[in-house]
TORKOL-4160 file (C-alpha; in steps of 0.2 Angstrom, whole numbers, padded with zeros to 4 digits, m for minus):
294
<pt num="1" X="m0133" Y="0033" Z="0036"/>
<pt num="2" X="m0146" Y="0049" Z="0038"/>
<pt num="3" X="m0152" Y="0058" Z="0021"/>
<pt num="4" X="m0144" Y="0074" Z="0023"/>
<pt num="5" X="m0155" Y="0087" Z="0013"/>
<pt num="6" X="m0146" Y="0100" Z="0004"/>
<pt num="7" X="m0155" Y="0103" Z="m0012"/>
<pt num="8" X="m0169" Y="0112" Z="m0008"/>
<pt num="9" X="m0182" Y="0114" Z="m0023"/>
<pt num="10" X="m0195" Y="0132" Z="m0022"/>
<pt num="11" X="m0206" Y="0131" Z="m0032"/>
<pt num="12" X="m0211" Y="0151" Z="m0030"/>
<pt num="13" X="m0229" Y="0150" Z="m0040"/>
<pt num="14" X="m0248" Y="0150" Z="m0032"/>
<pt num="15" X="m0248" Y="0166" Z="m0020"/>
<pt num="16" X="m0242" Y="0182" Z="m0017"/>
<pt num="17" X="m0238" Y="0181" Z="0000"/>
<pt num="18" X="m0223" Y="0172" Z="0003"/>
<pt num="19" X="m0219" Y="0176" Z="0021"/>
<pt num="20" X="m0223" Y="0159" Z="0027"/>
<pt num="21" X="m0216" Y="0151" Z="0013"/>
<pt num="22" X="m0200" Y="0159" Z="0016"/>
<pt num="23" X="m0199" Y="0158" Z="0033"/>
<pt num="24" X="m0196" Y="0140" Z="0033"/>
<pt num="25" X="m0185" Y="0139" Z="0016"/>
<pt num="26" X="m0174" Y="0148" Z="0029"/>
<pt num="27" X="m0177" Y="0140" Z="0043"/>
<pt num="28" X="m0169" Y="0121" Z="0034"/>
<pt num="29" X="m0161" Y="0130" Z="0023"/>
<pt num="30" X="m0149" Y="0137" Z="0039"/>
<pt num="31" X="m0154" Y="0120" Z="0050"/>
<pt num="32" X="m0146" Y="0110" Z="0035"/>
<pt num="33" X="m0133" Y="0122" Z="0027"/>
<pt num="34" X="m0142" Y="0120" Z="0010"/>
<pt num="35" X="m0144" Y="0124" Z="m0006"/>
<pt num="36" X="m0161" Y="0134" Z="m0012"/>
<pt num="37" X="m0166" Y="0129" Z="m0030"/>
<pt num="38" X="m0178" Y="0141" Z="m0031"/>
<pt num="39" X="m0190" Y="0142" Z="m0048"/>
<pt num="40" X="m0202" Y="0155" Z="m0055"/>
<pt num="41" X="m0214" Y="0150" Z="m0068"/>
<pt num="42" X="m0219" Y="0163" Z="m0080"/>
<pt num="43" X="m0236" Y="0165" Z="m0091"/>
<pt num="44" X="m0228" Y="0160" Z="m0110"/>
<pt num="45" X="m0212" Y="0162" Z="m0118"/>
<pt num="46" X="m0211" Y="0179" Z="m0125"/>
<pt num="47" X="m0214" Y="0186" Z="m0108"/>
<pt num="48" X="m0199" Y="0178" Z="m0097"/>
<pt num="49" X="m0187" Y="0188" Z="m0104"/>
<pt num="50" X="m0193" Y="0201" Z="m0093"/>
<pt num="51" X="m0189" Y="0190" Z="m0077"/>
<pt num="52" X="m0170" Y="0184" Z="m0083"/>
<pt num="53" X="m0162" Y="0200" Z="m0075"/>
<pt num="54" X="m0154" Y="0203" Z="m0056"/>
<pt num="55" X="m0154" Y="0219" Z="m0047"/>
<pt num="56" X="m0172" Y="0224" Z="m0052"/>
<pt num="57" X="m0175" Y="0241" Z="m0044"/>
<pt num="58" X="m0194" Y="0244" Z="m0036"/>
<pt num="59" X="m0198" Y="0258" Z="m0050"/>
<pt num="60" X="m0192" Y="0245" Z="m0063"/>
<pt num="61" X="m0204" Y="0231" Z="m0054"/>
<pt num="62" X="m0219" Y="0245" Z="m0056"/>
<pt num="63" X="m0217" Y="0247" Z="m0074"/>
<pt num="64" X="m0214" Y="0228" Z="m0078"/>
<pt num="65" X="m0230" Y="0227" Z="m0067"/>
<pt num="66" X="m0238" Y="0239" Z="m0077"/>
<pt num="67" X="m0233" Y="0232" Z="m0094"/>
<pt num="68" X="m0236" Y="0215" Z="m0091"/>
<pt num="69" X="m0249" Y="0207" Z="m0103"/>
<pt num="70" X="m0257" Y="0196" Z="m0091"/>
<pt num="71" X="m0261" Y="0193" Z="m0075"/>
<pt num="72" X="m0249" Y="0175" Z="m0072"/>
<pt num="73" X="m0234" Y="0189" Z="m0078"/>
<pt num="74" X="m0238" Y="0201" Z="m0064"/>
<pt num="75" X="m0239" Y="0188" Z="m0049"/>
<pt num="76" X="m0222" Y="0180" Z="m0057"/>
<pt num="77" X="m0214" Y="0197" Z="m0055"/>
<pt num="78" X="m0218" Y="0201" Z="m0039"/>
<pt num="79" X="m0213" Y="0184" Z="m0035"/>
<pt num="80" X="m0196" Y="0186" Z="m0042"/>
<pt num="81" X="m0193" Y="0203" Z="m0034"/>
<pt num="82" X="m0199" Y="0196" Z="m0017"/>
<pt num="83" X="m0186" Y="0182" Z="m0018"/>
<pt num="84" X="m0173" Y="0196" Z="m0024"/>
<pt num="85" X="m0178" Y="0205" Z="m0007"/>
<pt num="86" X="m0178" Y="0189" Z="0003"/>
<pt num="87" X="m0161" Y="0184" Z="m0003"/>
<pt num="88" X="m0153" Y="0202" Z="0001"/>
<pt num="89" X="m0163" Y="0206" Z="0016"/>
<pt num="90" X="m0157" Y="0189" Z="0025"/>
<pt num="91" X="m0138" Y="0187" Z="0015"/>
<pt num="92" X="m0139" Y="0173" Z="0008"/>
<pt num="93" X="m0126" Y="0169" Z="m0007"/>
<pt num="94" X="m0133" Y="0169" Z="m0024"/>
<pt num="95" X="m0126" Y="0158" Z="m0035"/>
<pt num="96" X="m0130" Y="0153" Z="m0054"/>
<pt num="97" X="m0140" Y="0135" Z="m0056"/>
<pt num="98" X="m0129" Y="0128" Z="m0066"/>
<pt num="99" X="m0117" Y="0132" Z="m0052"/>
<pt num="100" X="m0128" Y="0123" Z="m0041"/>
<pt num="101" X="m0114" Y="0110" Z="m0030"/>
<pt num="102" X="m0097" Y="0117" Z="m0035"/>
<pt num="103" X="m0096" Y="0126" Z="m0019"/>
<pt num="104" X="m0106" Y="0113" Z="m0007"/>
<pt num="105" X="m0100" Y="0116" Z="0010"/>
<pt num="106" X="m0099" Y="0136" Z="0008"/>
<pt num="107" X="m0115" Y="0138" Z="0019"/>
<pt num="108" X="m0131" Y="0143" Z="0011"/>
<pt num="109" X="m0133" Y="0150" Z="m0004"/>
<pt num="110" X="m0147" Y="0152" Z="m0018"/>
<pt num="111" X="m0151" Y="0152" Z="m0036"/>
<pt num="112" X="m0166" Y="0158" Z="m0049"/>
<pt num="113" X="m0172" Y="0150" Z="m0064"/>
<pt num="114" X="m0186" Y="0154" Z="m0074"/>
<pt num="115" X="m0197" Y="0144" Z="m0084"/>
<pt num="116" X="m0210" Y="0149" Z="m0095"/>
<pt num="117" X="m0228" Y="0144" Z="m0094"/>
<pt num="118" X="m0226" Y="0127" Z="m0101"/>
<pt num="119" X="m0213" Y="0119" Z="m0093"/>
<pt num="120" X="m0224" Y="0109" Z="m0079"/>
<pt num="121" X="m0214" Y="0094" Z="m0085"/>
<pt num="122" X="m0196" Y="0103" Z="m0081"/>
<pt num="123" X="m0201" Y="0109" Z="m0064"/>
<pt num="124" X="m0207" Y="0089" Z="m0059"/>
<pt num="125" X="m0190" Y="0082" Z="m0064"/>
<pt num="126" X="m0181" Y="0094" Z="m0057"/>
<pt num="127" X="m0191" Y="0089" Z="m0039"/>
<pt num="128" X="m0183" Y="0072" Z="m0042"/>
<pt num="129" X="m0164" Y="0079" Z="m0039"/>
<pt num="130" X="m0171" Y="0090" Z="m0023"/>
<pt num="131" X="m0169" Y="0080" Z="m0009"/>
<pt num="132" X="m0186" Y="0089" Z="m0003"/>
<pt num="133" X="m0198" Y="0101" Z="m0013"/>
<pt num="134" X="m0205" Y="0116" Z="0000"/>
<pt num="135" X="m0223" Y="0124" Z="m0008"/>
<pt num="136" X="m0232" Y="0136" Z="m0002"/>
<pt num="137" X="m0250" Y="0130" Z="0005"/>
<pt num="138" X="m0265" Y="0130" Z="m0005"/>
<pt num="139" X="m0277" Y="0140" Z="0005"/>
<pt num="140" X="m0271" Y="0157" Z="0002"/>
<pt num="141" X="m0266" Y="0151" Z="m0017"/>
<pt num="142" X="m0273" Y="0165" Z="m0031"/>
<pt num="143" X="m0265" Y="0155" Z="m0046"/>
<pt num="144" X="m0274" Y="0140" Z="m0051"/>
<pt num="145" X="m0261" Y="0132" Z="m0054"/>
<pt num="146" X="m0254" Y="0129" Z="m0037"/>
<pt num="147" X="m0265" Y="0113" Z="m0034"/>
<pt num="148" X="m0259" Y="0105" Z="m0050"/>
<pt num="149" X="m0240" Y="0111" Z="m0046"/>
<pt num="150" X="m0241" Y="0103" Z="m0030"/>
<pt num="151" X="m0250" Y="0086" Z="m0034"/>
<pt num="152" X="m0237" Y="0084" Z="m0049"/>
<pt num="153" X="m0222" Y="0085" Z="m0039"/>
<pt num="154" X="m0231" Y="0075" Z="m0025"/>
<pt num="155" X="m0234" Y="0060" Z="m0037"/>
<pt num="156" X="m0220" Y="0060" Z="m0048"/>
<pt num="157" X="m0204" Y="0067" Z="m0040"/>
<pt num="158" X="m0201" Y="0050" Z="m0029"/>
<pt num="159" X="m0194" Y="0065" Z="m0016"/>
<pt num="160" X="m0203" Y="0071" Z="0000"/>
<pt num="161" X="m0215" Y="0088" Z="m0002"/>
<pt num="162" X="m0217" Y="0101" Z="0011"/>
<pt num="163" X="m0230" Y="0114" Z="0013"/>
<pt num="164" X="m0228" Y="0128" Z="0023"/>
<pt num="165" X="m0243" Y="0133" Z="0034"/>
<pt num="166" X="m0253" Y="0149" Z="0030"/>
<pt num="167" X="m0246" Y="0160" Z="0041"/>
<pt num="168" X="m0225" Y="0160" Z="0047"/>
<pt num="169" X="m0223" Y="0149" Z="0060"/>
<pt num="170" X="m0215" Y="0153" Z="0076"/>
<pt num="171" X="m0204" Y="0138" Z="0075"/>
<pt num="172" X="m0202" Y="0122" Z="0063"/>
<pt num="173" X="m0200" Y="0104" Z="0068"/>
<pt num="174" X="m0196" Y="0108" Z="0085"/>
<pt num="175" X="m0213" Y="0095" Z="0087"/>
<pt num="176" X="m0216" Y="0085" Z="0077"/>
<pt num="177" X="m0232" Y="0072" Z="0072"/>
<pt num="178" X="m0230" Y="0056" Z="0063"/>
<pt num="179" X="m0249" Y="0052" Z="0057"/>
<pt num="180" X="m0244" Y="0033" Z="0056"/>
<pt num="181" X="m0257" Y="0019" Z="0046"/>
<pt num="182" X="m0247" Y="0006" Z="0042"/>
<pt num="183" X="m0245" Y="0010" Z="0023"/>
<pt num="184" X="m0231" Y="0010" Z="0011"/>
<pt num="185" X="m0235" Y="0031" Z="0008"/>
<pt num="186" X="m0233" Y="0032" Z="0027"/>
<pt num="187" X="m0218" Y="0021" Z="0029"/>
<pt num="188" X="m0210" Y="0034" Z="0016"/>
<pt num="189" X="m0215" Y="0049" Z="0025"/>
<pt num="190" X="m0208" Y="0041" Z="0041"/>
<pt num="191" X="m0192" Y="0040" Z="0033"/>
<pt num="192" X="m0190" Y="0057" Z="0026"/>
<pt num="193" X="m0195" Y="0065" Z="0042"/>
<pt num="194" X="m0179" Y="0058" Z="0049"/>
<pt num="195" X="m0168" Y="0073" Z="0049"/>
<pt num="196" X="m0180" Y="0085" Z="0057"/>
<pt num="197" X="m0185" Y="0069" Z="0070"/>
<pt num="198" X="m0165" Y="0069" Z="0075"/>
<pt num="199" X="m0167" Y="0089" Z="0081"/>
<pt num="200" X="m0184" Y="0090" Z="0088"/>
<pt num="201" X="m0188" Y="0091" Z="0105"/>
<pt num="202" X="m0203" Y="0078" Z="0104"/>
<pt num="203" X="m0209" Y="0065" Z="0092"/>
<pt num="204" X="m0228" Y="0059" Z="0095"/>
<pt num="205" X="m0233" Y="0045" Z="0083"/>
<pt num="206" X="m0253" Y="0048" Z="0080"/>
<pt num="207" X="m0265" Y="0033" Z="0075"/>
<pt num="208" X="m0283" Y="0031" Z="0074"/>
<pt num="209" X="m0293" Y="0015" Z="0074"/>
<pt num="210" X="m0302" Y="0020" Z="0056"/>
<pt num="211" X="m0288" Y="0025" Z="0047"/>
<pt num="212" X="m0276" Y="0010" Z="0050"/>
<pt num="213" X="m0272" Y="m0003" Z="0038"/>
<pt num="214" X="m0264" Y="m0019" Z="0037"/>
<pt num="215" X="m0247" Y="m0017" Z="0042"/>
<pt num="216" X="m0234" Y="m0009" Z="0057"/>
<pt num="217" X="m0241" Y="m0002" Z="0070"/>
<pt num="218" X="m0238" Y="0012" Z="0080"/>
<pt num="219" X="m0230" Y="0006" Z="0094"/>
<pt num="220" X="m0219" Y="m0004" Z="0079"/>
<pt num="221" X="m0214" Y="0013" Z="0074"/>
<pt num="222" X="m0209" Y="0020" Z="0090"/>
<pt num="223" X="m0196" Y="0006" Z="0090"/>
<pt num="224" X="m0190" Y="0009" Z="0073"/>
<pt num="225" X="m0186" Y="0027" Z="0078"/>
<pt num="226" X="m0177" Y="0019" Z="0095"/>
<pt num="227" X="m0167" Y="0012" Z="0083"/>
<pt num="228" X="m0161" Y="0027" Z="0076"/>
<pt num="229" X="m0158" Y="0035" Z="0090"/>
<pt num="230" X="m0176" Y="0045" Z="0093"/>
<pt num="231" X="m0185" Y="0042" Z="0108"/>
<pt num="232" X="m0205" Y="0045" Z="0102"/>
<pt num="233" X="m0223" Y="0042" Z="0112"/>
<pt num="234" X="m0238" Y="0035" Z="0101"/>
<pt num="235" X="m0256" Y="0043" Z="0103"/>
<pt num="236" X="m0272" Y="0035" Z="0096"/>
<pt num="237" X="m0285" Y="0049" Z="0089"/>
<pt num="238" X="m0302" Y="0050" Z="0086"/>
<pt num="239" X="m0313" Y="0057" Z="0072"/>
<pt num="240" X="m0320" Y="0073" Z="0072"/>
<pt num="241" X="m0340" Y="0071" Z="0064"/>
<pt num="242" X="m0332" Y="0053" Z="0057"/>
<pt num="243" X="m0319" Y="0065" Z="0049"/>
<pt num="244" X="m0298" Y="0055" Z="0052"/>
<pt num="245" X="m0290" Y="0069" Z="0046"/>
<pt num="246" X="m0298" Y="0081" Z="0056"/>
<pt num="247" X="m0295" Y="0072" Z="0071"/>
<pt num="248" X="m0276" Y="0068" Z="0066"/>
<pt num="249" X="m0274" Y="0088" Z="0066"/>
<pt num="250" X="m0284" Y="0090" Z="0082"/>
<pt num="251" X="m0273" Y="0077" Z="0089"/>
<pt num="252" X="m0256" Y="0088" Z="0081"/>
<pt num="253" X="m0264" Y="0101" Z="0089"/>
<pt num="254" X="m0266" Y="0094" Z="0107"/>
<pt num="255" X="m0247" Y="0088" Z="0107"/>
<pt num="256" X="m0239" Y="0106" Z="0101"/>
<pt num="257" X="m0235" Y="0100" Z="0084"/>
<pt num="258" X="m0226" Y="0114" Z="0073"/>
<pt num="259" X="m0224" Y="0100" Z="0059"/>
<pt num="260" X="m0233" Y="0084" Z="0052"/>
<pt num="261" X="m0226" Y="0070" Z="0043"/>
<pt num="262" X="m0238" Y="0059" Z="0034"/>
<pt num="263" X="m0241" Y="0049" Z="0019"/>
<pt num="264" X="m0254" Y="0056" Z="0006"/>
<pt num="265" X="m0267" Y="0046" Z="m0005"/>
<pt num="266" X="m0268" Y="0030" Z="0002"/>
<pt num="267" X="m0284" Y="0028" Z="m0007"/>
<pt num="268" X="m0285" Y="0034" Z="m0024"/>
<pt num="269" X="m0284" Y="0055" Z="m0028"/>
<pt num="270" X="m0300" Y="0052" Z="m0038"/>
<pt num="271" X="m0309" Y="0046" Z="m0023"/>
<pt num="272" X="m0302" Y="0057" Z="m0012"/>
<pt num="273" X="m0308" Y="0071" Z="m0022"/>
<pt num="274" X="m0327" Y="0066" Z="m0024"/>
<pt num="275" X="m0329" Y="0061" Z="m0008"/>
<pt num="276" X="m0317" Y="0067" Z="0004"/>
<pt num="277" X="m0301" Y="0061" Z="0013"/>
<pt num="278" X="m0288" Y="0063" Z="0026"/>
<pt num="279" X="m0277" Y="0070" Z="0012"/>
<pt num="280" X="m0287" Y="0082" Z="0006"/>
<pt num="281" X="m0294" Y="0087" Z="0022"/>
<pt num="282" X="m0277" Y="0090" Z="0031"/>
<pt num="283" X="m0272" Y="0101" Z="0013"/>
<pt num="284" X="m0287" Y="0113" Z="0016"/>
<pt num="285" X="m0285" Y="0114" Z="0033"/>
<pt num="286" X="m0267" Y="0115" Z="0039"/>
<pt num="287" X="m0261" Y="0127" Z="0050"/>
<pt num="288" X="m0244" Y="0118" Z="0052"/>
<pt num="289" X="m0228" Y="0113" Z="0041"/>
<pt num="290" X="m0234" Y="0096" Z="0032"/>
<pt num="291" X="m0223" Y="0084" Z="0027"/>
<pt num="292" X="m0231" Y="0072" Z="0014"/>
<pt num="293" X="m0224" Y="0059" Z="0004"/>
<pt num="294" X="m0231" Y="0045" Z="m0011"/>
């Protein structure tokens, strides 16, 4: 039976600029008819009491702006009222979180909720009842804490995490990569691209010689997605200056892919971090939708 995704966790913290962000929360949000779980996370307590309220007015953002005591409390108000705007501006149905599921089936809807600064730990279990968590991507992020938000839910959620590209996309999973290496990480991601791989055009399965393991290959995996009913093509790539995940993009690239699936941190995070590795490079480079898993 298909996962059908219908929480969507959105996590709104690390940049100001939501469009692209946005643009795909809608995009599944109206390709699954789901839910939008979307959280804001503040600076410290005292100060989220200023976020709780609906129907903020643009003056009353200004002053809030202007009264806030730090800088984390001025990006978490603008992010709120930009998700107020987003909600109205594409009418969507807002519905409280503890709400969340009594009126499945309704079409989309949305909720807010709040947290302060110190709820890190809240935010990650609350990725592990989101069928997928949707971030926004690390290379126009202005709040340090978007890497650590992003490498929290991706290790400890158990759930796929998708980042949206830096700019809004034209489309979404209309192409779609599969970096494939054999690994359980990439087995995972293989899985939980599934609903988009159903509605796409194209599914290419990308491979490179260096960055295999022991295990399927790709041509195993094209016959996996047979099975389920998705006809896919396989396509070894090359490094780019000895670099796989460079050449994994370059290779999205040459087939048209709007999304990539892939597992992440094969090797260690610690590794990758010191000296490099497709993870990483494909965070800090991306200009598509990336589906990871671990």
């Amino acid at each position: 039976m298909l996962i059908e995704i219908k929480n969507i966790l959105l996590p709104l913290t690390g940049t100001d600029d939501l469009d692209s962000v946005m643009s795909v929360a809608l995009d599944f949000a109206h390709r699954f008819n789901a839910h939008l779980s979307a959280v804001v996370v503040g600076s410290d307590p005292t100060e989220v009491a200023t976020l709780a309220g609906e129907g903020i007015s643009a003056g009353m953002v200004t002053e809030m702006i202007d009264a806030a005591a730090t800088e984390a409390h001025r990006r978490a108000i603008k992010i709120r009222h930009s998700f107020d705007t987003f909600v109205h501006q594409n009418g969507i149905r807002r519905v409280e979180a503890s709400k969340i599921g009594m009126t499945l089936g309704e079409g989309v809807s949305a909720s807010l909720e709040v947290l302060d600064g110190t709820e890190h730990d809240a935010l990650t279990w609350r990725s592990r009842l989101a069928d997928m968590t949707l971030v926004p991507n690390l290379i126009s992020a202005t709040d340090p804490r978007a890497s650590e938000t992003l490498h929290a839910i991706l290790f400890d959620s158990g759930r796929p995490l998708v980042i949206a590209p830096p700019i809004v996309p034209k489309t979404v999973g209309r192409r779609i990569a599969i970096a494939w290496n054999g690994t359980p990480e990439a087995s995972l991601a293989l899985r939980c691209i599934l609903p988009w791989a159903h509605t796409a055009e194209a599914v290419q399965v990308l491979t490179c010689q260096e960055y295999q393991r022991r295990g399927p290959t790709g041509d195993d995996v094209v016959r996996y997605l047979r099975m389920h009913g998705i006809s896919a093509t396989t396509q070894a790539c090359d490094p780019i200056n000895k670099d796989v995940g460079a050449g994994l993009l370059k290779g999205a690239e040459n087939f048209g892919a709007d999304m990539l699936s892939m597992g992440a941190y094969s090797h260690s995070r610690l590794r990758q971090m010191i000296l490099g590795g497709v993870t990483r490079h494909i965070l800090e480079n991306m200009k598509l939708t990336v589906l990871m898993s671990r």
